[in-house]
C-alpha positions as CSV (number, residue, x, y, z in Angstrom):
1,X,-3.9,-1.3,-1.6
2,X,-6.2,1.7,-0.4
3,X,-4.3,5.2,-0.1
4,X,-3.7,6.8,3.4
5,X,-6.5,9.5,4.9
6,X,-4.9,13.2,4.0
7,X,-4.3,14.8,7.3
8,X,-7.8,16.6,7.6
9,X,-9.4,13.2,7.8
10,X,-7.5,11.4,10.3
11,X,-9.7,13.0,13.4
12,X,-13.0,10.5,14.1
13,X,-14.9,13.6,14.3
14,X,-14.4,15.0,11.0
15,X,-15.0,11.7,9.3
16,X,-18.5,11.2,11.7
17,X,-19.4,15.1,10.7
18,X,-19.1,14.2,7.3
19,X,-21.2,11.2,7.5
20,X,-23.9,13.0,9.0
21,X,-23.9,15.8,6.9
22,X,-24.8,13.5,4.1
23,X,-27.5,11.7,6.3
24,X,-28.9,14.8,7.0
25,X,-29.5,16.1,3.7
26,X,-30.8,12.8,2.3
27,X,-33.4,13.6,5.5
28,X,-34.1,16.7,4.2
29,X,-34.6,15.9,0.6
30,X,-36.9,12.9,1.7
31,X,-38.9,15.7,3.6
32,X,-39.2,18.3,1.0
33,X,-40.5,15.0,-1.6
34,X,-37.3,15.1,-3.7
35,X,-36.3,11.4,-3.8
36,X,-34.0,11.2,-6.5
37,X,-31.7,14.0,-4.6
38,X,-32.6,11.8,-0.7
39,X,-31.4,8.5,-2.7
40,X,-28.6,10.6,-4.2
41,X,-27.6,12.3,-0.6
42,X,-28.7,8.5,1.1
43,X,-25.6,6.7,-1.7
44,X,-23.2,9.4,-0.5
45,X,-23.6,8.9,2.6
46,X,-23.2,4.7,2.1
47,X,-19.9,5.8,0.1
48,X,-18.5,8.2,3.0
49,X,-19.2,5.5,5.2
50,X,-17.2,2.5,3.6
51,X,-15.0,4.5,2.4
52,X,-14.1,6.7,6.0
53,X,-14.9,3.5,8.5
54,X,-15.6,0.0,7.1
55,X,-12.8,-0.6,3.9
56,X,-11.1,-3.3,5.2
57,X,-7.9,-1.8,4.4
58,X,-8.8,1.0,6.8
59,X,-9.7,-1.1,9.4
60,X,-5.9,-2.9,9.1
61,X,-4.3,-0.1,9.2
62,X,-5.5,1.1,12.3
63,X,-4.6,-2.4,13.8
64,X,-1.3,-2.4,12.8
65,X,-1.1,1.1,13.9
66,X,-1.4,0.4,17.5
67,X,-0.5,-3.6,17.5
């Protein structure tokens, strides 16, 4: 069982900023020719995303929040 978002996470928009933030610097990385850091920045960003939008366990929760 996965634990429950603190508080400052719960708003779409923070998780999506967060998400972004580590796409963008994996962009900038790849631009300035640093691909170890881009890949780096690039697995952060696969992390934030599983871990802020596609866990399963997050995705019951929010059904059983509002079914």
């Amino acid at each position: 069982m996965s634990k429950p978002l603190p508080p400052w996470l719960e708003p779409f928009w923070v998780r999506l900023l967060i998400l972004l933030i580590c796409l963008g610097w994996s962009a900038v990385e790849s631009f300035w020719g640093e691909p170890f850091w881009a890949t780096l920045a690039l697995g952060a960003a696969a992390l934030c995303a599983w871990e802020l939008f596609l866990k399963p366990a997050r995705r019951a929760g929010k059904e059983d929040k509002h079914g």
